[in-house]
PDB file of N, CA, C and O in Angstrom:
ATOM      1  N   UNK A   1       2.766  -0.098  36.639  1.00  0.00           N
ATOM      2  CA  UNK A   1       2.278   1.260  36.768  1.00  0.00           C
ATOM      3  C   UNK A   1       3.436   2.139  37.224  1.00  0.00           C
ATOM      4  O   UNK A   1       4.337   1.748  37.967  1.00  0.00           O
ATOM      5  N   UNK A   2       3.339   3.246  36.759  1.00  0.00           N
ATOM      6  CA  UNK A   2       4.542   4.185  37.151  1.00  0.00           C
ATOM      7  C   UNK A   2       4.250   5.456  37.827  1.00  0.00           C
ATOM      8  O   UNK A   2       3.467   6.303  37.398  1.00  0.00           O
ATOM      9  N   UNK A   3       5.069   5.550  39.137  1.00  0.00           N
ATOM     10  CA  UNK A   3       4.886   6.424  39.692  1.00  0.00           C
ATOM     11  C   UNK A   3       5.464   7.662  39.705  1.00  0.00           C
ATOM     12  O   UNK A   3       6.670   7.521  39.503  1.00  0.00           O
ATOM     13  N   UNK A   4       5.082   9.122  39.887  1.00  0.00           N
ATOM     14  CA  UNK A   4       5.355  10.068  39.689  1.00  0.00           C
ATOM     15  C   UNK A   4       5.716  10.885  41.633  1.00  0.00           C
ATOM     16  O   UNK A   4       5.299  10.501  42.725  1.00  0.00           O
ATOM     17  N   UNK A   5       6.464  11.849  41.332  1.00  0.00           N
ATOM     18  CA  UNK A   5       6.538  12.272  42.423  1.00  0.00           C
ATOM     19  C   UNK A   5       6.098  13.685  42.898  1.00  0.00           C
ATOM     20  O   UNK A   5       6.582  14.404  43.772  1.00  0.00           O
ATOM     21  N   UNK A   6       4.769  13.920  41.855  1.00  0.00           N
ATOM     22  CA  UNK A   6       4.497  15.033  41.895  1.00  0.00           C
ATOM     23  C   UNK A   6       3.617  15.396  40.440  1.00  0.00           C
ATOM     24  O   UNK A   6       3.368  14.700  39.456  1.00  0.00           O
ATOM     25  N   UNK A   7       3.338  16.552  40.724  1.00  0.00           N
ATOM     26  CA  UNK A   7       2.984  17.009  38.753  1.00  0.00           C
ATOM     27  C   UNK A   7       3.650  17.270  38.159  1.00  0.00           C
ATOM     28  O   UNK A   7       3.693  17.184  36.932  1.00  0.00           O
ATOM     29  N   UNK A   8       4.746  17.881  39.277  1.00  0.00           N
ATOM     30  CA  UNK A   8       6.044  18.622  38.007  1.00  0.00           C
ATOM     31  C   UNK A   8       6.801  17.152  37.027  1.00  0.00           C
ATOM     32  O   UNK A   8       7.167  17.074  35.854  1.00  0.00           O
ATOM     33  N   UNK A   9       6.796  16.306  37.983  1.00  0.00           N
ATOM     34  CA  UNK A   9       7.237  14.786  37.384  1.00  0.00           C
ATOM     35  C   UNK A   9       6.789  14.658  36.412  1.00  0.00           C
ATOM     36  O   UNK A   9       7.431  14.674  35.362  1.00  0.00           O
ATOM     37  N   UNK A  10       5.006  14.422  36.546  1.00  0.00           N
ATOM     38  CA  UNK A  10       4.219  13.686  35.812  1.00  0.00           C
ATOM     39  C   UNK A  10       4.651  14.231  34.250  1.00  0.00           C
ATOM     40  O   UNK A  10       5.167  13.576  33.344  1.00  0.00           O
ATOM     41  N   UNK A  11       4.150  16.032  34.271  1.00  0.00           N
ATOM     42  CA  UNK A  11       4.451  17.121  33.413  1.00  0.00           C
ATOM     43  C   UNK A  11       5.401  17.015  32.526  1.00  0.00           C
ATOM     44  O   UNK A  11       5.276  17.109  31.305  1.00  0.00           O
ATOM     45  N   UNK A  12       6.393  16.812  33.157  1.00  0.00           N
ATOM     46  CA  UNK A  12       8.084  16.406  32.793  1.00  0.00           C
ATOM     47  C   UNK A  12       7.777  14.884  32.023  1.00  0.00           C
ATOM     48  O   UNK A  12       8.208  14.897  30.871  1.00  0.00           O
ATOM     49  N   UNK A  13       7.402  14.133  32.248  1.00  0.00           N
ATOM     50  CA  UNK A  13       7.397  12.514  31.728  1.00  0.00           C
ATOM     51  C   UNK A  13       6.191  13.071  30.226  1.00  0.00           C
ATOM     52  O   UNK A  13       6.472  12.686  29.091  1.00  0.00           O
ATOM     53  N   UNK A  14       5.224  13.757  30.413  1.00  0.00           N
ATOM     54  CA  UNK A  14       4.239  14.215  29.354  1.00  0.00           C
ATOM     55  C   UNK A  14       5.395  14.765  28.502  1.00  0.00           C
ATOM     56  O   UNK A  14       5.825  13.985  27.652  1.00  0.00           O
ATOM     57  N   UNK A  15       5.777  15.570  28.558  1.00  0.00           N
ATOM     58  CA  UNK A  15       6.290  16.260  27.254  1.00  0.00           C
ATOM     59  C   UNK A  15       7.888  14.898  26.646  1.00  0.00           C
ATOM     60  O   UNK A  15       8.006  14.558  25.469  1.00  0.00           O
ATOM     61  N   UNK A  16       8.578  14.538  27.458  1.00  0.00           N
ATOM     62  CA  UNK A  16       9.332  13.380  27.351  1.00  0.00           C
ATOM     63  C   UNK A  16       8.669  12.402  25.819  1.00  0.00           C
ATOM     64  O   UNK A  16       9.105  12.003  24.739  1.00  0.00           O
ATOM     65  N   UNK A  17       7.473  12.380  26.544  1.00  0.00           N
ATOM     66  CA  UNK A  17       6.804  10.978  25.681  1.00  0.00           C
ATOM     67  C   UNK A  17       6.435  11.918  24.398  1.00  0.00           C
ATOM     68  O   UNK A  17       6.746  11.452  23.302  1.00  0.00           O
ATOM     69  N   UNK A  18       5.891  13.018  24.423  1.00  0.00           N
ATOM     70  CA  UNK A  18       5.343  14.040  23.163  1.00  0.00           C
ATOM     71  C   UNK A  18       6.791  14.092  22.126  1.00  0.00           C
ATOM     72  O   UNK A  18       6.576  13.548  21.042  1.00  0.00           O
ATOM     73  N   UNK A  19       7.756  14.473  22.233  1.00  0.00           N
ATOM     74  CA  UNK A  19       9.214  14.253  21.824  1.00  0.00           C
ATOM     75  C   UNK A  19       9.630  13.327  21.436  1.00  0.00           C
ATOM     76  O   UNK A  19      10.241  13.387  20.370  1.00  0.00           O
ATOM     77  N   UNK A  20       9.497  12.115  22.086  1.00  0.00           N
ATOM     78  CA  UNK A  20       9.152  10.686  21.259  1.00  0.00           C
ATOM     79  C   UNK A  20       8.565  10.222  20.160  1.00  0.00           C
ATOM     80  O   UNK A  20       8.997   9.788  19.092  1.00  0.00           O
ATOM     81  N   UNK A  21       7.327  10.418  20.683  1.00  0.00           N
ATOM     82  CA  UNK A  21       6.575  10.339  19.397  1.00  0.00           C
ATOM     83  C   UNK A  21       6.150  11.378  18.321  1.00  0.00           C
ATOM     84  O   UNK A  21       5.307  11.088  17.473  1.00  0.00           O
ATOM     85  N   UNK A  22       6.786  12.661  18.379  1.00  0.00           N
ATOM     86  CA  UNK A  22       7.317  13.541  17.308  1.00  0.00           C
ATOM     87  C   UNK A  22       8.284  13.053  16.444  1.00  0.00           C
ATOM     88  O   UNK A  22       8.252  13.115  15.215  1.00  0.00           O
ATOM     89  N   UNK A  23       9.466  12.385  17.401  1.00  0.00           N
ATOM     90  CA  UNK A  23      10.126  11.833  17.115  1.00  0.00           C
ATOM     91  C   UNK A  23      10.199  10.647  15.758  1.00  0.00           C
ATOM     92  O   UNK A  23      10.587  10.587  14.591  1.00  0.00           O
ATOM     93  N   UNK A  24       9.440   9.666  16.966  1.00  0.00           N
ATOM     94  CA  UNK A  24       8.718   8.316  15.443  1.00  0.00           C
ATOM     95  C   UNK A  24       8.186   8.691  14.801  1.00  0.00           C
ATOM     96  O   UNK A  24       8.539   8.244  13.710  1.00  0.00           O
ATOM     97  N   UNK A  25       7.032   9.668  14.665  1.00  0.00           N
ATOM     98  CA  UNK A  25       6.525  10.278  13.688  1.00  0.00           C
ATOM     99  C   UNK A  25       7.067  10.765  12.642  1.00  0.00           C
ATOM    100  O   UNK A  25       6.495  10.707  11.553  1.00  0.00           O
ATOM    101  N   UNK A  26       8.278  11.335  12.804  1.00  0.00           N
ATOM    102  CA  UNK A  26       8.829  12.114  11.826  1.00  0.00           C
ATOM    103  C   UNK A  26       9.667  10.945  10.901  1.00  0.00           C
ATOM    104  O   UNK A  26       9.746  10.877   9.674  1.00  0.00           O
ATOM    105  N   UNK A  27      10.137  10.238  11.720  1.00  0.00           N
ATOM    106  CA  UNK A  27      11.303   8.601  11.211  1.00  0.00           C
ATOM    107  C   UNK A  27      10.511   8.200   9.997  1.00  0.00           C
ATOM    108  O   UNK A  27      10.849   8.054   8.822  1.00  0.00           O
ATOM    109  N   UNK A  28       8.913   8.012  10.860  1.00  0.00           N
ATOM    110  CA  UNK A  28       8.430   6.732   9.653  1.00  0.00           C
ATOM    111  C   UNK A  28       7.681   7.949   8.605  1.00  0.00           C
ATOM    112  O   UNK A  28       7.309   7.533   7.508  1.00  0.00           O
ATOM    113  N   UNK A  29       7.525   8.987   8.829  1.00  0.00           N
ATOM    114  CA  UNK A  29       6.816   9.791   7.309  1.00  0.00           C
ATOM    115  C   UNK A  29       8.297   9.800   6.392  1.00  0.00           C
ATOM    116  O   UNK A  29       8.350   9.514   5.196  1.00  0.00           O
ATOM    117  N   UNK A  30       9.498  10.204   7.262  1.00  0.00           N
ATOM    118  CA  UNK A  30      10.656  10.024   6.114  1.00  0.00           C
ATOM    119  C   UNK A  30      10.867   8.555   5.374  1.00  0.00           C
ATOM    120  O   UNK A  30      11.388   8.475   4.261  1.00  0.00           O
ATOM    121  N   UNK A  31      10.409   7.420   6.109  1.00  0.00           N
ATOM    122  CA  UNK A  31      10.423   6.237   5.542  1.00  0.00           C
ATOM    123  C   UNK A  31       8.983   6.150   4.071  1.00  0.00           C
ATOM    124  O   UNK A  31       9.001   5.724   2.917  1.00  0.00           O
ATOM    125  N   UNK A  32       7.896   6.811   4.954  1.00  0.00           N
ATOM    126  CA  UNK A  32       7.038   6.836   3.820  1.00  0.00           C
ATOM    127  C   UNK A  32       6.993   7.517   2.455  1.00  0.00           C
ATOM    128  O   UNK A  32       6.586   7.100   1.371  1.00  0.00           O
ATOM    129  N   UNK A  33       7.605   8.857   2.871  1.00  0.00           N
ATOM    130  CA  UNK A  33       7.861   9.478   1.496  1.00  0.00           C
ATOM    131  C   UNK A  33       9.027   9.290   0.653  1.00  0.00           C
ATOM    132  O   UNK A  33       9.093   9.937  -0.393  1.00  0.00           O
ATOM    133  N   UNK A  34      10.075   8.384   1.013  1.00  0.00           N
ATOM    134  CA  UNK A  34      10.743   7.953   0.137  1.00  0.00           C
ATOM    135  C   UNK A  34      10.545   6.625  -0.449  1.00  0.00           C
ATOM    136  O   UNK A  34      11.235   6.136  -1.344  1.00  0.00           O
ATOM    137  N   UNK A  35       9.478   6.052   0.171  1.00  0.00           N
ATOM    138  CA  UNK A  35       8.705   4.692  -0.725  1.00  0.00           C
ATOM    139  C   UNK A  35       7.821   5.426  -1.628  1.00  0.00           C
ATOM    140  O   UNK A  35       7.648   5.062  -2.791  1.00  0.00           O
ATOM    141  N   UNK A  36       7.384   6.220  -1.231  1.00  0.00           N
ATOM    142  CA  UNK A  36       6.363   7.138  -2.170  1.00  0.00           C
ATOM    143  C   UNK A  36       7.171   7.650  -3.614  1.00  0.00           C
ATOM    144  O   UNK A  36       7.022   7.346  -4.798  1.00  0.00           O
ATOM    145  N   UNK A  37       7.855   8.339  -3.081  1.00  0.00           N
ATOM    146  CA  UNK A  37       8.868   8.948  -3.863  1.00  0.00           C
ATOM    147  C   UNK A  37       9.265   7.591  -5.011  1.00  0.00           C
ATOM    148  O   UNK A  37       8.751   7.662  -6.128  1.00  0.00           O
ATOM    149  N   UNK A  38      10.031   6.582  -4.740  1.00  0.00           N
ATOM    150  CA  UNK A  38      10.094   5.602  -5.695  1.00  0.00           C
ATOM    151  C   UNK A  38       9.366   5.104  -6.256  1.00  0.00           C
ATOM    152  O   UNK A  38       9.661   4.569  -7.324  1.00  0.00           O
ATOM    153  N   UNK A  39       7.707   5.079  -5.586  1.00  0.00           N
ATOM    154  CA  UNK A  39       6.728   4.239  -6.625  1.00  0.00           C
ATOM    155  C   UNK A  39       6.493   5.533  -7.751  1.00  0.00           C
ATOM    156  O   UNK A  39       6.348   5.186  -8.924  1.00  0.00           O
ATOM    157  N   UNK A  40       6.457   6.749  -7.494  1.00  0.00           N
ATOM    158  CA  UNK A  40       6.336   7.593  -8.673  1.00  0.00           C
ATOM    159  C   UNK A  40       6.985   7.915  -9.659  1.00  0.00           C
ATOM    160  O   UNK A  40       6.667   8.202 -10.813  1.00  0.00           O
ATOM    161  N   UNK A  41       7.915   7.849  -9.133  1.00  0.00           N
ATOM    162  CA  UNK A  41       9.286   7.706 -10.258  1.00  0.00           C
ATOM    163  C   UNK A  41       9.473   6.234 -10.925  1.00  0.00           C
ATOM    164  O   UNK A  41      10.229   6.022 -11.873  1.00  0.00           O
ATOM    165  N   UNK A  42       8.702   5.287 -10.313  1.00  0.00           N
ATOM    166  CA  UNK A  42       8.980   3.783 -11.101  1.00  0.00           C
ATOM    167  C   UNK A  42       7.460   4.130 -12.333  1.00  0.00           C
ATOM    168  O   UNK A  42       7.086   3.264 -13.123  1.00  0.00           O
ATOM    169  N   UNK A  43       6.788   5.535 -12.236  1.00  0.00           N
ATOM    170  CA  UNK A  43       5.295   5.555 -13.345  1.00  0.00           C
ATOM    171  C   UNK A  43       5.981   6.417 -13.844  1.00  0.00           C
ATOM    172  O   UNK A  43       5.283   7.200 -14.488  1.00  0.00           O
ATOM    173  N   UNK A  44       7.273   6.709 -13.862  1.00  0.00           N
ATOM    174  CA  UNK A  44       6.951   7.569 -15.163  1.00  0.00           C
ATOM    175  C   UNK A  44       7.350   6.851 -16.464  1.00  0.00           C
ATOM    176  O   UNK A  44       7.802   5.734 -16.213  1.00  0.00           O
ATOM    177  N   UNK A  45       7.322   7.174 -17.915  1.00  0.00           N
ATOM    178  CA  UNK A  45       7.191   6.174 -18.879  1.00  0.00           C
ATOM    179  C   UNK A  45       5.572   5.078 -19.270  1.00  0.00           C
ATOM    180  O   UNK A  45       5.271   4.310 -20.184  1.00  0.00           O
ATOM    181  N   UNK A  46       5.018   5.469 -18.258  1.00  0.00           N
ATOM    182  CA  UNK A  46       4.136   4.519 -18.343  1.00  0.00           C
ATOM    183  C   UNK A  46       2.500   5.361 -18.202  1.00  0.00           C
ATOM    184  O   UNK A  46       2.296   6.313 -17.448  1.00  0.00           O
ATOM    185  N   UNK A  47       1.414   4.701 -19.169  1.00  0.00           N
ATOM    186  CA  UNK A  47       0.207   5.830 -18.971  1.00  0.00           C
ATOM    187  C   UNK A  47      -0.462   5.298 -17.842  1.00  0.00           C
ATOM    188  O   UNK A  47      -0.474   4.104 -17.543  1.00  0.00           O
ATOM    189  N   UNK A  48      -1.106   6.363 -17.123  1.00  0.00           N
ATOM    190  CA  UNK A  48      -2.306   6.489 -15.825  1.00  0.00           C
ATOM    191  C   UNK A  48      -3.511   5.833 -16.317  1.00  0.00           C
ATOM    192  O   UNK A  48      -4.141   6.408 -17.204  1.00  0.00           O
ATOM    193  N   UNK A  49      -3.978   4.568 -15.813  1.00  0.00           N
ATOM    194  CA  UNK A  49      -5.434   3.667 -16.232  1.00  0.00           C
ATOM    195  C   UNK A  49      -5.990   4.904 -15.113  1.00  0.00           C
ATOM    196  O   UNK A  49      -5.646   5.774 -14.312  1.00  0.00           O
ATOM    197  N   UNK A  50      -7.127   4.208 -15.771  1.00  0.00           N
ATOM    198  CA  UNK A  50      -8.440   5.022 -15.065  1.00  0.00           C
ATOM    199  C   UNK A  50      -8.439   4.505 -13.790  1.00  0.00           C
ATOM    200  O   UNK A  50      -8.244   3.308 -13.575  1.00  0.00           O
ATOM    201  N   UNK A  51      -8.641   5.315 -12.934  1.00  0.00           N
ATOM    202  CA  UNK A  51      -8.402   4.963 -11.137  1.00  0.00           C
ATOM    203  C   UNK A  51      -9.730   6.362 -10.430  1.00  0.00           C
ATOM    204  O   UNK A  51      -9.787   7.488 -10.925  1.00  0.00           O
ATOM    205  N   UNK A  52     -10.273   6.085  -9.720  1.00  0.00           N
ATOM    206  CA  UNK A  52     -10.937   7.156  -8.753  1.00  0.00           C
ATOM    207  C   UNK A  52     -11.887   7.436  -9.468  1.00  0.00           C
ATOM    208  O   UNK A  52     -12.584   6.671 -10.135  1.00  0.00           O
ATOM    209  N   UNK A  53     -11.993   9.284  -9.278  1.00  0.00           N
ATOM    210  CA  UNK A  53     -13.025   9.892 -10.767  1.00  0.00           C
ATOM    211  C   UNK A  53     -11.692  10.479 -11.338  1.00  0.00           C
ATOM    212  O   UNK A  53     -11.614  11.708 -11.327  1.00  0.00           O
ATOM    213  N   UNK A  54     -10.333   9.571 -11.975  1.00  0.00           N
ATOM    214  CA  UNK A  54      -9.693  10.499 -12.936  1.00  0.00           C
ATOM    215  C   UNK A  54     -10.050   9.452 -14.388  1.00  0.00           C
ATOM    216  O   UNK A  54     -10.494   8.322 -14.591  1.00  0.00           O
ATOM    217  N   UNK A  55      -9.713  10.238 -14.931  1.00  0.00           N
ATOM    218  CA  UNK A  55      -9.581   9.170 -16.444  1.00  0.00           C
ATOM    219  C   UNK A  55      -8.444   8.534 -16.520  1.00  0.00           C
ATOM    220  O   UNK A  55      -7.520   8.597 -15.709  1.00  0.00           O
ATOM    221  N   UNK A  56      -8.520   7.666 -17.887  1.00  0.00           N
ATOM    222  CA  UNK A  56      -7.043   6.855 -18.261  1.00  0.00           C
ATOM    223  C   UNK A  56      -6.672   8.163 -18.837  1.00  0.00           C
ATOM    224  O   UNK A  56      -7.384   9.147 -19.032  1.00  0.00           O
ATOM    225  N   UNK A  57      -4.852   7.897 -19.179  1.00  0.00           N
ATOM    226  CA  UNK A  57      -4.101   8.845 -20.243  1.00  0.00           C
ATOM    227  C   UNK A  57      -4.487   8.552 -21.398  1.00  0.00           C
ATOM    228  O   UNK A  57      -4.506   7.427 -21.899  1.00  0.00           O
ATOM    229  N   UNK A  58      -4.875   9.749 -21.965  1.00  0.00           N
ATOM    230  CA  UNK A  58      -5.094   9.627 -23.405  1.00  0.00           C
ATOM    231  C   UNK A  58      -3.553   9.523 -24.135  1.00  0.00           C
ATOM    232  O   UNK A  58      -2.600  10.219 -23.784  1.00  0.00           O
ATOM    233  N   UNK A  59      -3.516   8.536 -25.194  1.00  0.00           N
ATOM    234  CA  UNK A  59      -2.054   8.370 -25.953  1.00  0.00           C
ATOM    235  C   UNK A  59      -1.416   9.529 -26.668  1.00  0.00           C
ATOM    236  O   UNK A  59      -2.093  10.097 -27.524  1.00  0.00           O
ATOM    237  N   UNK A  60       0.081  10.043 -26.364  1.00  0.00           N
ATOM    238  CA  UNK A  60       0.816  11.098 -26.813  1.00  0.00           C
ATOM    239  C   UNK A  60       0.389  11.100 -28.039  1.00  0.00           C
ATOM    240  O   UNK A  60       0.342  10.172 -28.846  1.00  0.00           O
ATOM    241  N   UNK A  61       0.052  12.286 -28.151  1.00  0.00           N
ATOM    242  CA  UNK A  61       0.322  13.025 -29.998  1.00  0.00           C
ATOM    243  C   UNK A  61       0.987  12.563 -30.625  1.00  0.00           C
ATOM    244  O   UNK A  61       1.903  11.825 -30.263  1.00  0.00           O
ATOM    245  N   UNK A  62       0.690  12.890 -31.827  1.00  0.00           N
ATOM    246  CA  UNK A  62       1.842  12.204 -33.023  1.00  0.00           C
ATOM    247  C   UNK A  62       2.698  13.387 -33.284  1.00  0.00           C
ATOM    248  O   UNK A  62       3.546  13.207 -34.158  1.00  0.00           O
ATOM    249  N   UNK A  63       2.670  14.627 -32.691  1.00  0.00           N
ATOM    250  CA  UNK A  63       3.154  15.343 -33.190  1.00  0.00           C
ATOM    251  C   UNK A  63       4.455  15.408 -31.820  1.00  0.00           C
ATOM    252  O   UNK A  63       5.626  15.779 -31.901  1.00  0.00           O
ATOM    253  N   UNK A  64       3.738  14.930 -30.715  1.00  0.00           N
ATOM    254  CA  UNK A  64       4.447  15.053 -29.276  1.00  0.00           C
ATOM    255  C   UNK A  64       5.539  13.845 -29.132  1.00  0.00           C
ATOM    256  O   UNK A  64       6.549  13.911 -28.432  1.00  0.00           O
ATOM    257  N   UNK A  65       5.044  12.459 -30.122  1.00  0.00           N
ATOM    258  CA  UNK A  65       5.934  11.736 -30.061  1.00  0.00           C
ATOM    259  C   UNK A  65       7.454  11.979 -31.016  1.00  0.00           C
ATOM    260  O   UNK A  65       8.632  11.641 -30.898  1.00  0.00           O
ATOM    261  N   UNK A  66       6.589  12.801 -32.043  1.00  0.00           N
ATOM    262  CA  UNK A  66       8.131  13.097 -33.320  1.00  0.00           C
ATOM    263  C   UNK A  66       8.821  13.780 -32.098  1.00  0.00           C
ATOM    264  O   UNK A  66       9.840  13.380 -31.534  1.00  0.00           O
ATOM    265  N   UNK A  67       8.217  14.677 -31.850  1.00  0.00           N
ATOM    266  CA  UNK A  67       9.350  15.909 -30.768  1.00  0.00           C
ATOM    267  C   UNK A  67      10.299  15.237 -30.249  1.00  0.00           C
ATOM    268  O   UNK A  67      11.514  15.413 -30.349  1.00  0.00           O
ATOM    269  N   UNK A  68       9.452  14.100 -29.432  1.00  0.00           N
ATOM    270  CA  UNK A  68      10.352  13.115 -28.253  1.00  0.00           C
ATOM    271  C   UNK A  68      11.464  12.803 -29.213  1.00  0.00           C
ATOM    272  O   UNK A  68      12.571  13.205 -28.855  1.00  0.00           O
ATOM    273  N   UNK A  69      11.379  12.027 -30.613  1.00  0.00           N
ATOM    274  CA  UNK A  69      12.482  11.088 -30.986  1.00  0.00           C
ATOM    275  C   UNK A  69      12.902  12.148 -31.503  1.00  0.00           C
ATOM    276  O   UNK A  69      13.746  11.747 -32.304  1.00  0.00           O
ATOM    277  N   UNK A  70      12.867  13.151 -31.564  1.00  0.00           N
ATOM    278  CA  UNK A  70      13.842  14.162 -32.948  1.00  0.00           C
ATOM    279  C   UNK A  70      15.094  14.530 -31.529  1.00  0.00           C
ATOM    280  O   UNK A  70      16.284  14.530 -31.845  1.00  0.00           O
ATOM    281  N   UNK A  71      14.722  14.812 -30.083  1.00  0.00           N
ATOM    282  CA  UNK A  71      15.253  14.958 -28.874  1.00  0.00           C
ATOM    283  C   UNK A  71      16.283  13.583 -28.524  1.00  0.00           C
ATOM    284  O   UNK A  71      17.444  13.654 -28.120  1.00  0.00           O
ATOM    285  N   UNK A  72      15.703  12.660 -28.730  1.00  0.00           N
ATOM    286  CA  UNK A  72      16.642  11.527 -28.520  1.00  0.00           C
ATOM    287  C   UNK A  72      15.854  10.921 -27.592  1.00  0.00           C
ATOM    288  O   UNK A  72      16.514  10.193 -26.851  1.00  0.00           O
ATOM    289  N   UNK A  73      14.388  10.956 -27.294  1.00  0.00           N
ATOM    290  CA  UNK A  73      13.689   9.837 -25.995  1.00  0.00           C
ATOM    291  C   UNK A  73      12.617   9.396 -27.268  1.00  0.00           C
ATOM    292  O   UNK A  73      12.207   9.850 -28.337  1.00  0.00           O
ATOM    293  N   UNK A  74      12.429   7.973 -26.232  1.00  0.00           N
ATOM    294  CA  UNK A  74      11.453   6.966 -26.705  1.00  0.00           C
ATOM    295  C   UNK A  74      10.025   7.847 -27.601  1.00  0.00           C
ATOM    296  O   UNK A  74       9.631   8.931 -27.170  1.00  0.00           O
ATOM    297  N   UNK A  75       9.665   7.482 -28.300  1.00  0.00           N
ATOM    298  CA  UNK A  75       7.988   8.065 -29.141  1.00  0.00           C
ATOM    299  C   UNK A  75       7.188   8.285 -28.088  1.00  0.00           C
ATOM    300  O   UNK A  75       6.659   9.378 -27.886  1.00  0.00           O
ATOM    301  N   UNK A  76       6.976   6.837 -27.020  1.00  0.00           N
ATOM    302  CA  UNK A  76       5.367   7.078 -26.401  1.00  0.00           C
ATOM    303  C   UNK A  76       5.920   6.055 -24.685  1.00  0.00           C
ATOM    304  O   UNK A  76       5.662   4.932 -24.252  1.00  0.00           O
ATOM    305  N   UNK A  77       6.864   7.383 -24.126  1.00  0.00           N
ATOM    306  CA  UNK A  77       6.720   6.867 -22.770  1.00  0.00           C
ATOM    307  C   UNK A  77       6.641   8.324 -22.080  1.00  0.00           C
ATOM    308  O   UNK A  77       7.569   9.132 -22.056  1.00  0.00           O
ATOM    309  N   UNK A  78       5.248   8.521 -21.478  1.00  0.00           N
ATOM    310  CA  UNK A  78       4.694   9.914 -21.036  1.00  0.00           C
ATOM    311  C   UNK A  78       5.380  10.317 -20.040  1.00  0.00           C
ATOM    312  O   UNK A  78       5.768   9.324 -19.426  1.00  0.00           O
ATOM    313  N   UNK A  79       5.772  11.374 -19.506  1.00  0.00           N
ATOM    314  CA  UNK A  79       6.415  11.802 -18.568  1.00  0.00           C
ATOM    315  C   UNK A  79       8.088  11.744 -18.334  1.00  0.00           C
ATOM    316  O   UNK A  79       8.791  12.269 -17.470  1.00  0.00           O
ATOM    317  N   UNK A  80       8.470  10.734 -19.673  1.00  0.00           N
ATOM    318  CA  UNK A  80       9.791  10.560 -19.282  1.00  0.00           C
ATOM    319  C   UNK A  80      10.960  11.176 -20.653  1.00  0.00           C
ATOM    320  O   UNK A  80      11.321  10.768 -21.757  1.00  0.00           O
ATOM    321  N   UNK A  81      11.265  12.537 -19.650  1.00  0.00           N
ATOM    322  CA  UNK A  81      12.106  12.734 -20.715  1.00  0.00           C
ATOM    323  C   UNK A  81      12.876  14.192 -19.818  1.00  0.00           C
ATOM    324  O   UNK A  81      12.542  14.146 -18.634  1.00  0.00           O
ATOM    325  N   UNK A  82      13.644  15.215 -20.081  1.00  0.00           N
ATOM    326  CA  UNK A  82      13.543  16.360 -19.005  1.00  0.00           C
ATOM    327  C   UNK A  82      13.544  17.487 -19.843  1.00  0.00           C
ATOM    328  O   UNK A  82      13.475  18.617 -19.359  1.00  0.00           O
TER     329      UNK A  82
END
């Protein structure tokens, strides 16, 4: 147990620990959104199955895939091209 020598102490040790864990907080969301960040970028090229209430991807156009190869990217990998 830890003792304080007062409120102004206690007060002082409160905001200490709030700063901390602002601190970790902030570490591990930067750790999370750059795992995030890579699993989305590892879907692109690839269609969305049906998940939640969204649908699957419906398959690129035939008219959307000529575009792609007349550009120089693959016929039918969705999302990947700039």
């Amino acid at each position: 147990m830890k003792a304080f020598g007062g409120l102004g102490a206690f007060a002082l040790h409160l905001v200490k620990i709030e700063a901390e864990v602002a601190r970790a907080a902030h570490q591990g969301l930067e750790k999370v959104a750059v795992e995030v960040e890579k699993t989305a970028k590892d879907q692109f090229g690839q269609y969305q199955p049906a998940t939640g209430g969204f649908n699957a991807w419906q398959p690129l156009a035939e008219t959307t895939k000529e575009d792609r190869v007349r550009q120089g990217y693959p016929p039918d990998e969705p999302l990947l091209r700039s």
